[in-house]
Legacy VTK file of the C-alpha trace (Angstrom):
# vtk DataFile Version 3.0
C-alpha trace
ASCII
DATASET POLYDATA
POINTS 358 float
84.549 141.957 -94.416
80.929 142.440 -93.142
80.437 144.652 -90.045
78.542 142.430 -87.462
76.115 145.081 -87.372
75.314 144.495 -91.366
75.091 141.084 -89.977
72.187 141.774 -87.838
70.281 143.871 -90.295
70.614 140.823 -92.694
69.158 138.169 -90.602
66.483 140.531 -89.272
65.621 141.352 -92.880
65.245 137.539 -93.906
63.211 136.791 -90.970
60.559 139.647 -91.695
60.561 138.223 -95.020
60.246 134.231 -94.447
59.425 134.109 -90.628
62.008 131.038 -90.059
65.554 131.016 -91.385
67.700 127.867 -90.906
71.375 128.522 -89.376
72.651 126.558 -92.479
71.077 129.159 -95.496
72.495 132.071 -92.985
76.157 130.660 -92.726
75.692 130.192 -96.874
73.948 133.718 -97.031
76.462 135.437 -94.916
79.444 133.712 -95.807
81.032 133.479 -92.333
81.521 130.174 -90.803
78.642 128.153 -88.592
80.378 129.749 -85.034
79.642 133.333 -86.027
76.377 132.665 -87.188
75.893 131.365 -83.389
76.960 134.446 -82.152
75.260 136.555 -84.115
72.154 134.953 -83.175
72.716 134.300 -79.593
73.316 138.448 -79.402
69.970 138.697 -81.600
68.413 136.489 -78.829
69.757 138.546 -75.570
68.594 141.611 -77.127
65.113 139.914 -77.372
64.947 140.404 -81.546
64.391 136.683 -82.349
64.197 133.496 -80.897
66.317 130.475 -81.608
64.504 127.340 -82.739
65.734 124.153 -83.412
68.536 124.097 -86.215
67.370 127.962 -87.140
65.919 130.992 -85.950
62.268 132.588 -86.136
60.503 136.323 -85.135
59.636 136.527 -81.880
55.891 136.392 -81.362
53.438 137.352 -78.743
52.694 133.922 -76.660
49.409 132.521 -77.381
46.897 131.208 -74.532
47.968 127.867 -73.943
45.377 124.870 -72.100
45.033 125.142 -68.894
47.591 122.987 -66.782
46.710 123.410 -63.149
49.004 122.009 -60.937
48.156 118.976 -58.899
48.537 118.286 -55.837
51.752 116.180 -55.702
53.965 118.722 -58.082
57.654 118.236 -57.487
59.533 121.745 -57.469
63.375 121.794 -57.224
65.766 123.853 -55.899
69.431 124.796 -55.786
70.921 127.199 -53.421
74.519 127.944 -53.450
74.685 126.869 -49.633
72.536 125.240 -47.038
74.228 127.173 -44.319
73.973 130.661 -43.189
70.857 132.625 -44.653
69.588 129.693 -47.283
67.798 127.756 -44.433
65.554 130.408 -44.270
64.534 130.697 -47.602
64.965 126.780 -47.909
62.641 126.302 -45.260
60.002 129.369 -46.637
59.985 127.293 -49.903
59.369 123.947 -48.333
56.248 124.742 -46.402
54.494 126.569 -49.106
55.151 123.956 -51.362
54.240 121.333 -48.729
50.928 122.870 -47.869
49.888 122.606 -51.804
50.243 118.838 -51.649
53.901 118.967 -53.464
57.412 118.122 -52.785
60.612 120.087 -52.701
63.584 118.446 -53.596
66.952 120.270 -52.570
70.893 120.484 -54.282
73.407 122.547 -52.846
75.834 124.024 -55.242
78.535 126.437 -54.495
78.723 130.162 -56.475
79.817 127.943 -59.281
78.115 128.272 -62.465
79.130 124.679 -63.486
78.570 122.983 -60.253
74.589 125.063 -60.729
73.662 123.599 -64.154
75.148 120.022 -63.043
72.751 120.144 -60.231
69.611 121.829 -62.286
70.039 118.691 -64.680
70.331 116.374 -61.746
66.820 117.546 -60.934
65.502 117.794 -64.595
66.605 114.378 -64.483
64.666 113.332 -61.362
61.634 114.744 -62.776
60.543 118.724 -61.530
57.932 120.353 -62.870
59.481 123.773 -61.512
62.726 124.798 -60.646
63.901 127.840 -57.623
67.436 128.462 -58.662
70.026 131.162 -56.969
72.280 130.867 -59.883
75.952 132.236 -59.827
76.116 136.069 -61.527
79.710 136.619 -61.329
82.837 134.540 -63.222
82.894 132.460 -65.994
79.940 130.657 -67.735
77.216 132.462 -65.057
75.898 134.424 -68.358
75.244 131.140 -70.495
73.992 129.061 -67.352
71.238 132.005 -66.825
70.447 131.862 -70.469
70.496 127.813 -70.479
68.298 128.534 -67.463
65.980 130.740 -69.495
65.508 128.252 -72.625
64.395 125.021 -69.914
61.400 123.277 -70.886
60.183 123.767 -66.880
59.476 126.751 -64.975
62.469 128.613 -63.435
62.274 130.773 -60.750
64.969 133.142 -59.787
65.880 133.177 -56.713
67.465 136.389 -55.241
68.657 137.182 -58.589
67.919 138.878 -61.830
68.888 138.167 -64.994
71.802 140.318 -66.316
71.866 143.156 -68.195
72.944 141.196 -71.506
69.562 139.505 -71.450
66.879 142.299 -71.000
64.064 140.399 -72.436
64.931 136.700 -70.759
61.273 135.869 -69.608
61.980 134.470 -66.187
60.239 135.159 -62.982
62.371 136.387 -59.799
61.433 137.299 -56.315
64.686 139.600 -54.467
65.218 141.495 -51.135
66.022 144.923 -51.628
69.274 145.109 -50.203
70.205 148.156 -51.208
67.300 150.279 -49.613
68.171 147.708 -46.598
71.729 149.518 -45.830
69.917 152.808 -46.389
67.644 152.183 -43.796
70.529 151.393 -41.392
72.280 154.796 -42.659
69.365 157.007 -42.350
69.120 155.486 -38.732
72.822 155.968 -37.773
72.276 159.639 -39.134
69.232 160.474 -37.163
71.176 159.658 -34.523
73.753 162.143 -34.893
76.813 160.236 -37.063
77.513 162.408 -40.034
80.340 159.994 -41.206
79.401 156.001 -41.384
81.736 153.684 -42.796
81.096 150.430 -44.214
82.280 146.713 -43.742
81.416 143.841 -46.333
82.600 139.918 -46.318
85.013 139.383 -49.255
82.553 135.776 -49.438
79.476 137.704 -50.018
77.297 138.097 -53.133
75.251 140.773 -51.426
78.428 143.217 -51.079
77.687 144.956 -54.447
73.556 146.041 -53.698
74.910 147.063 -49.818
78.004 149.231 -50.915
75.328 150.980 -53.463
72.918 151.524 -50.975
75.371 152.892 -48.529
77.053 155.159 -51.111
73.631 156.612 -52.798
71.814 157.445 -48.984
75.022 159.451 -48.146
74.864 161.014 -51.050
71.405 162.081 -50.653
72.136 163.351 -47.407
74.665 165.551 -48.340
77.021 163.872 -45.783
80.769 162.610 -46.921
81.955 158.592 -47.365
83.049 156.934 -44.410
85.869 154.029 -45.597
84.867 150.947 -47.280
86.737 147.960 -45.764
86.469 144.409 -47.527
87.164 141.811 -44.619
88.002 137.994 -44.112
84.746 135.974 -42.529
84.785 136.229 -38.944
87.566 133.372 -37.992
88.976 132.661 -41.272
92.596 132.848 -40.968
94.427 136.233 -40.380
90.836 137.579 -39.498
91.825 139.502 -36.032
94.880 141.245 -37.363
92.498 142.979 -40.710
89.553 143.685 -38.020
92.285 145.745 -35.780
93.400 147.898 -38.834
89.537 148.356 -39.442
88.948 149.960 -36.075
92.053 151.608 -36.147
91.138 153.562 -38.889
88.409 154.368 -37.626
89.988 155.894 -34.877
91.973 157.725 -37.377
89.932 159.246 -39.492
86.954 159.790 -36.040
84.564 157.162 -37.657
82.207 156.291 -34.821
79.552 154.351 -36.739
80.003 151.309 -39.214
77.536 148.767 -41.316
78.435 145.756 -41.451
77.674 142.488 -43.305
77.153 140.407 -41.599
76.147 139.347 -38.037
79.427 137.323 -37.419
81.399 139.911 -39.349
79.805 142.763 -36.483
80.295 140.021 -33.886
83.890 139.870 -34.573
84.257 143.681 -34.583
82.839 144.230 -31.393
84.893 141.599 -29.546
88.029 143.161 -31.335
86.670 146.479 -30.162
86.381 145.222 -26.630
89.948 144.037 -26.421
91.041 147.545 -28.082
89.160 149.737 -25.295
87.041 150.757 -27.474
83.128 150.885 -26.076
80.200 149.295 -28.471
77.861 151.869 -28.676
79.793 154.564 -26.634
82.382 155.091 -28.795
81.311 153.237 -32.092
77.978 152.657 -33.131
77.094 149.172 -35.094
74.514 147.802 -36.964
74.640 144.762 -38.664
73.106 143.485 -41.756
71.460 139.709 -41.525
69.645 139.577 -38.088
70.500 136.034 -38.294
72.157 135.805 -34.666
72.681 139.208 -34.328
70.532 139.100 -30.821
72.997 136.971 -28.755
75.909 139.599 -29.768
77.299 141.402 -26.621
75.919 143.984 -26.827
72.565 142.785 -28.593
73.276 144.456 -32.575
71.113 146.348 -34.281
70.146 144.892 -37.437
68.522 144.962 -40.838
66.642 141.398 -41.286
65.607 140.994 -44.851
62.465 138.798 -44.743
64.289 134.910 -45.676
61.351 132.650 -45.205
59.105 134.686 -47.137
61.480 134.653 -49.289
61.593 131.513 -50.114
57.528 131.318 -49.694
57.173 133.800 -52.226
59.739 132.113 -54.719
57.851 128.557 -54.322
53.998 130.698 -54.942
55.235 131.768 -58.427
56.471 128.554 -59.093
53.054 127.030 -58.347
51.278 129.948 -60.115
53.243 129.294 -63.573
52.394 125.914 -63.259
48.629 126.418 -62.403
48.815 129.440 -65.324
51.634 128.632 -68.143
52.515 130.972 -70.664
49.144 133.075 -69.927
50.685 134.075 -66.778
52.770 137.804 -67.127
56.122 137.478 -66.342
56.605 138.636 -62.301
59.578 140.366 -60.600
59.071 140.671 -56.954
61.061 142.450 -54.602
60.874 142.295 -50.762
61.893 144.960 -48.212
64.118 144.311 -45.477
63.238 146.007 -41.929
65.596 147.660 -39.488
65.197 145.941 -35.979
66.783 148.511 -33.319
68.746 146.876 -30.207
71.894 148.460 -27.964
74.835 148.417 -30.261
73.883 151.723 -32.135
72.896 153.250 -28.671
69.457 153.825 -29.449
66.629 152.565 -27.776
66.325 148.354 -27.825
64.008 146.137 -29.730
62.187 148.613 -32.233
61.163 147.616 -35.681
61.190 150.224 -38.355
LINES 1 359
358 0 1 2 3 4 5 6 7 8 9 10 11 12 13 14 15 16 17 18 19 20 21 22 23 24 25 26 27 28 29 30 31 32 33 34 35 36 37 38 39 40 41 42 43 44 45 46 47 48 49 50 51 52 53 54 55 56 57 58 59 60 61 62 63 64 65 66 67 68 69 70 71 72 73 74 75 76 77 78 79 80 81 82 83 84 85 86 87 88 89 90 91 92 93 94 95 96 97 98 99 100 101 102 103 104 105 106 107 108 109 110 111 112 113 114 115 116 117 118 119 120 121 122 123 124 125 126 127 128 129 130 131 132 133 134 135 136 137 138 139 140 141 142 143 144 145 146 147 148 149 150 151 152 153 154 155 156 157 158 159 160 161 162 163 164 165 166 167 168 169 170 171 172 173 174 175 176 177 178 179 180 181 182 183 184 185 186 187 188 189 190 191 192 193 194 195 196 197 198 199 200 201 202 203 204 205 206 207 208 209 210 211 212 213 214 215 216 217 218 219 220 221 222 223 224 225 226 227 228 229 230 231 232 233 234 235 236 237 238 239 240 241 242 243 244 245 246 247 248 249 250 251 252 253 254 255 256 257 258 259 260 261 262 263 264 265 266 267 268 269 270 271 272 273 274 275 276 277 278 279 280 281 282 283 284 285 286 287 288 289 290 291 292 293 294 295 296 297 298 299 300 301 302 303 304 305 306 307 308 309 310 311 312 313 314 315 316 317 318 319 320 321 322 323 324 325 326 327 328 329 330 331 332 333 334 335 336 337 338 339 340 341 342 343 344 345 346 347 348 349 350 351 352 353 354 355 356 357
C-alpha cells in the first residue's frame, strides 16, 4: 500500500504539472477512497503546500492586489468571546469604542470554551451580515483545530483574538493581536526576586486558558535566574465548592517546604489565599509575599495586591483596528500578529513600596 508520504509527493507533482487537480482524478489516480484523499489534502493545506478549491485543489500563489474596498462608515464587525464576565468586558468594551468611533457597529455572542458552541455563534453572525469577525476561539479539546481552520477559510475577515493559530497550521493567514502573558509572570518573578525570595511558587485556576503561557513564564525566569521551582498548585475558583479546604493545603505547603512568595492567577484566586492566610496566622506580606495576575479587583484586596494588569481595553481596541484595516486594505494588507505587554502595578501584598508601575 502507498506510504502517505508517496501520497504527498504525487499530488504535489500533478499540481506543478496542471496547476488544478480535481479530488475525483486524485481518488482515481491514487486509488484510495474519497476520505483519504481529504486528508491528504487537508495536511497539504496546514502545511501551507496547496490550497483547497472548490471540488479540487490548486498551487498556492502569491495574492494579487485586489480593488480597493475601504470600509464605510457603518461596517458591522462581530465578535465572540468565550464569556462576558471577568476579563472579556474589557476587551469587549476596547473593541466597541474603536469600532464605534469609525461610524460601525459591534455586534456581540458569548460562547463558552466550546469549539461547537464558537462556530454556531460565528455563523449566527455570518448570518446577520459582518463584514469582520474578532473571535477568541477554543484551542484545547475536540474540534478547536477544524473550527480555527473553518475560521481561516471564511469569506470575511477574522481576527484572532488572544489566540494564535496552532502549530498544525503554520501558514493559516489570519491576523491576531495577544498579551504576552508569559513575560507578564516574569515580570512578577523578577520583582519577588529583587526583593529577596529565592523560591516563588505558583498558583493557577483549573478554569483558566491563560494557565499554560503563566506556568511557562514562571518556569523559564527561574530558570534564568539560576534559582530552584517553588510548587505548582492547580486550584478550584475562589468559592467553587471544596475551595477553602485545597487553599489550606496550598499554604500549608508552603509552610512546609519555607515558600514565602506565590503568583497567582487570578485576583479572586489571591483574594481567597490571603483571607485563608489570615484565618491560618499567617501575615500577607510579612510572612508570604503575593502578587496576583489580572489587576481586575485586585485593589480592594486586604491588603491592596500587587498585580500584573495586561492591557484589556486596548486589547480589544487593537483587535477591532485590524479588523477595520483589512477591510479598508484586503488581501494587499500583510498578515499582522500583535502582541501586547502586560505591566506590573506594585501595592502592599508583596511588601514593597505601594502603587508603582513597572
Amino acid at each position: 500500500m502507498m506510504l502517505a508520504a508517496e501520497r504527498h509527493e504525487i499530488i504535489l507533482s500533478l499540481l506543478r504539472q496542471h496547476g488544478t487537480v480535481r479530488l475525483s482524478d486524485l481518488v482515481t489516480r491514487l486509488g484510495v477512497s474519497s476520505v483519504t484523499v481529504r486528508r491528504d489534502v487537508t495536511e497539504l493545506a496546514d502545511r501551507g503546500l496547496l490550497a483547497r478549491v472548490h471540488g479540487g485543489v490548486t498551487l498556492v500563489r502569491p495574492r494579487s492586489a485586489q480593488p480597493d474596498q475601504r470600509a464605510s462608515p457603518g461596517a458591522l464587525i462581530g465578535m465572540v468571546t468565550p464569556s462576558v464576565e471577568y476579563y472579556w468586558p474589557q476587551v469587549i468594551q476596547g473593541a466597541q469604542s474603536t469600532v464605534a468611533g469609525a461610524g460601525g457597529r459591534l455586534v456581540l455572542r458569548a460562547s463558552s470554551y466550546d469549539a461547537g458552541e464558537d462556530r454556531r455563534q460565528v455563523g449566527k453572525l455570518l448570518e446577520r451580515g459582518v463584514q469582520a469577525l474578532l473571535v477568541a476561539p477554543a484551542t484545547d479539546g475536540r474540534g478547536s483545530l477544524e473550527l480555527v481552520r473553518w475560521l481561516g477559510s471564511l469569506a470575511v475577515p477574522v481576527i484572532l483574538v488572544e489566540r494564535l493559530p496552532p502549530a498544525e497550521l503554520p501558514t493559516l493567514a489570519m491576523d491576531a493581536v495577544t498579551t504576552a502573558h508569559a513575560l507578564g509572570a516574569g515580570l512578577a518573578v523578577r520583582h519577588l526576586v529583587s526583593l529577596g525570595h529565592r523560591r516563588v511558587g505558583l498558583v493557577t485556576s483549573r478554569s483558566s486558558p491563560t494557565s499554560r503561557a503563566l506556568r511557562a513564564g514562571w518556569r523559564e525566569t527561574i530558570e534564568s535566574l539560576g534559582h530552584d521551582h517553588g510548587p505548582d498548585f492547580d486550584v478550584p475558583a475562589y468559592g467553587s465548592p471544596g475551595w477553602a479546604e485545597v487553599y489550606d493545603e496550598v499554604l500549608a505547603r508552603c509552610r512546609r517546604e519555607k515558600v514565602r512568595a506565590l503568583l497567582v492567577h487570578s485576583d479572586r484566586e489571591a483574594i481567597g489565599l490571603i483571607e485563608q492566610a489570615r484565618d491560618s496566622g499567617l501575615a500577607v506580606p510579612g510572612e508570604l509575599a503575593v502578587v496576583s495576575y489580572d489587576d481586575e479587583v485586585a485593589t480592594v484586596s486586604d491588603p491592596p495586591l500587587t498585580a500584573v494588569r495586561p492591557q484589556k481595553h486596548r486589547l480589544g481596541a487593537l483587535a477591532a483596528e485590524l479588523a477595520l484595516a483589512r477591510l479598508a486594505e484586503g488581501a494587499e494588507r500583510p498578515v499582522h500578529r500583535m502582541q501586547l505587554w502586560p505591566v506590573l502595578v506594585v501595592r502592599e501584598s508583596c511588601g514593597a513600596v505601594m502603587d508603582v508601575l513597572l
